[in-house]
C-alpha positions, 0 to 999 in steps of 0.5 A: 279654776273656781278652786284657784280663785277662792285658794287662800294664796289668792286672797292674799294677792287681792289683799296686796291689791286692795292695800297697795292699790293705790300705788299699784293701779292710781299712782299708773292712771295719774300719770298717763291722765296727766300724759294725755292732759299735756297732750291736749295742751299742746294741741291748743298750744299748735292750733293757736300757733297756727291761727296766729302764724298761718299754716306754715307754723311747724307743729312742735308744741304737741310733741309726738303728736304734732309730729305725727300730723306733720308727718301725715299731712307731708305723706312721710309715713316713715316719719309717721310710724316713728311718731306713733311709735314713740307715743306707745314708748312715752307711756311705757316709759313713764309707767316703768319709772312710776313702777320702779318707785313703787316696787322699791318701796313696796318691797321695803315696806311690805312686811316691815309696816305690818309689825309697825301697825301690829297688824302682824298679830291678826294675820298670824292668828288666820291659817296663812303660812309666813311662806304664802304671806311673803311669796303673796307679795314677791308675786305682786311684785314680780307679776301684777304690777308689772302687768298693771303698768303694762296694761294702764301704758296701752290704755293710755296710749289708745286714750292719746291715739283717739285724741290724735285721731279727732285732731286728724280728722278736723285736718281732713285727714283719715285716722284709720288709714294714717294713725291706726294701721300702723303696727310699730306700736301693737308690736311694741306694747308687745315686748313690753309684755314680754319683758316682765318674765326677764324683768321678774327674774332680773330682779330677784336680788333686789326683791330678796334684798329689799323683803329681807330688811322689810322683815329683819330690820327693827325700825329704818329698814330704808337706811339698812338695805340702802346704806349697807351696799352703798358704804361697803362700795365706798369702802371698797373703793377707798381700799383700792385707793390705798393699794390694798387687795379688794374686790373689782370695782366695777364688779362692786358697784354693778354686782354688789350695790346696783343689782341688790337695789336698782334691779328693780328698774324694769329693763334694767337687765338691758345693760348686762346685755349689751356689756356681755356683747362689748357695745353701748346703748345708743338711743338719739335723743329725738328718737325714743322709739329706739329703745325698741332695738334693746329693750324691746327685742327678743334677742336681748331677752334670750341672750340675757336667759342664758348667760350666769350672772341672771341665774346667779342673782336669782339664786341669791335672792331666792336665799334671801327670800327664804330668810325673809320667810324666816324672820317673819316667822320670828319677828312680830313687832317692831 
């Protein structure tokens, strides 16, 4: 184990951390703080209400928090669960948004800014491999920010159940029997967890595509890898419209341009799923817990495990990988 630690592909992985931890760990923190700070907000904002309109205010300043004390000093527990849950889903949520902008350009600048700072130079005189460099950041991509996201979401999460916990009990009612026991959000905190294998292997493509230009383009790889896909679908399309022989549009635009750049969006996977069974996603606006039944089920995740086009993207942006490996090698400044 002590050998694993101090491997030299581990010290590439704590320099990914070290570099990017900004974007990695504090881009995630802020973002719950500021989640918990708009809470606290609206408990204020409630307990004003309150004061000024009597008991009979309806809590709707505060969210899923006020939902959850209303539900609680109503004895709808259904109702209750669902507001806890929804609370776990906020915080998944926003950390999946803040990581699919982070690995976007991440991705697009992770062996592009070493040949502009000529950086490049130092790290190709030590004994790391151009292999182990580019599979050092497709592994921090695919792996720890995920689990960084994952893990911030929770912590979070607890962060917002001890302050409904102290507003609980400044009602007079129990946290621990009310908040605390319910298991709708440990079960779905799980599945995020469980997502990341589906996610890292979903968004391959993406990854190969986005490190390919990161390592091939001279100077604006941001224009190469966006507007390559994005022009060649408009083409398409605009040759259909003309009557001429061209590729699907539907399968352009979903396989061609979204897959290579919007994989990267963790439970993007989601849609394949549910368009390989012929249905929609339905998720009512007031109910964010209802994601649970797509994104967090493990149906969905071994559905997607099985059918080609997962395996077909992956194998695509394996090759692309490679010739990221490659011109790493031979490319050393911009």
């Amino acid at each position: 184990m002590n050998a694993i630690v101090k491997s030299p592909f581990a010290w590439l992985l704590k320099r990914e951390y070290w570099e990017e931890r900004r974007g990695l760990l504090w881009s995630q923190v802020t973002v719950a703080g500021v989640l918990i700070i708009l809470s606290i907000f609206g408990i204020i904002a409630a307990e004003v209400a309150r004061v000024h309109m009597g008991d009979s205010v309806h809590f709707v300043s505060g969210g899923n928090l006020s939902q959850a004390l209303q539900n609680a000093a109503s004895h709808n527990s259904e109702g209750l669960a669902q507001a806890v849950g929804g609370m776990m889903w906020t915080f998944g949520l926003f950390a999946g948004v803040v990581l699919s902008f982070k690995l976007f350009f991440y991705l697009l600048g992770a062996l592009y800014e070493d040949r502009k700072d000529r950086s490049i130079l130092f790290w190709k005189s030590l004994p790391v491999s151009d292999t182990a460099t580019v599979l050092s950041k497709v592994v921090t991509a695919i792996l720890v920010m995920p689990v960084i996201a994952v893990v911030v979401a929770l912590a979070g999460f607890i962060g917002e159940m001890i302050i409904a916990s102290i507003w609980f009990a400044a009602h007079g009612l129990n946290p621990f029997t009310l908040l605390w026991a319910h298991a709708t959000p440990w079960t779905s905190w799980l599945h995020m967890l469980a997502t990341i294998p589906i996610n890292a292997v979903w968004a391959l493509p993406a990854i190969g595509w986005l490190l390919f230009w990161s390592a091939a383009a001279r100077s604006k790889p941001f224009l190469w890898a966006v507007m390559i896909p994005v022009v060649a679908g408009v083409l398409n399309s605009w040759i259909a419209l003309l009557g001429i022989p061209h590729i699907n549009i539907e399968f352009f635009w979903s396989n061609l341009v979204a897959r290579p750049l919007l994989s990267v969006i963790p439970g993007s996977w989601v849609t394949d799923y549910v368009a390989q069974k012929g249905g929609t996603i339905n998720i009512q606006p007031g109910n964010i817990s209802g994601i649970d039944s797509h994104l967090g089920s493990y149906g969905a995740m071994y559905h997607t495990f099985l059918t080609p086009n997962i395996w077909i993207g992956a194998a695509v942006g394996i090759v692309l990988i490679a010739a990221a490996i490659w011109f790493r090698r031979w490319r050393d400044e911009v």
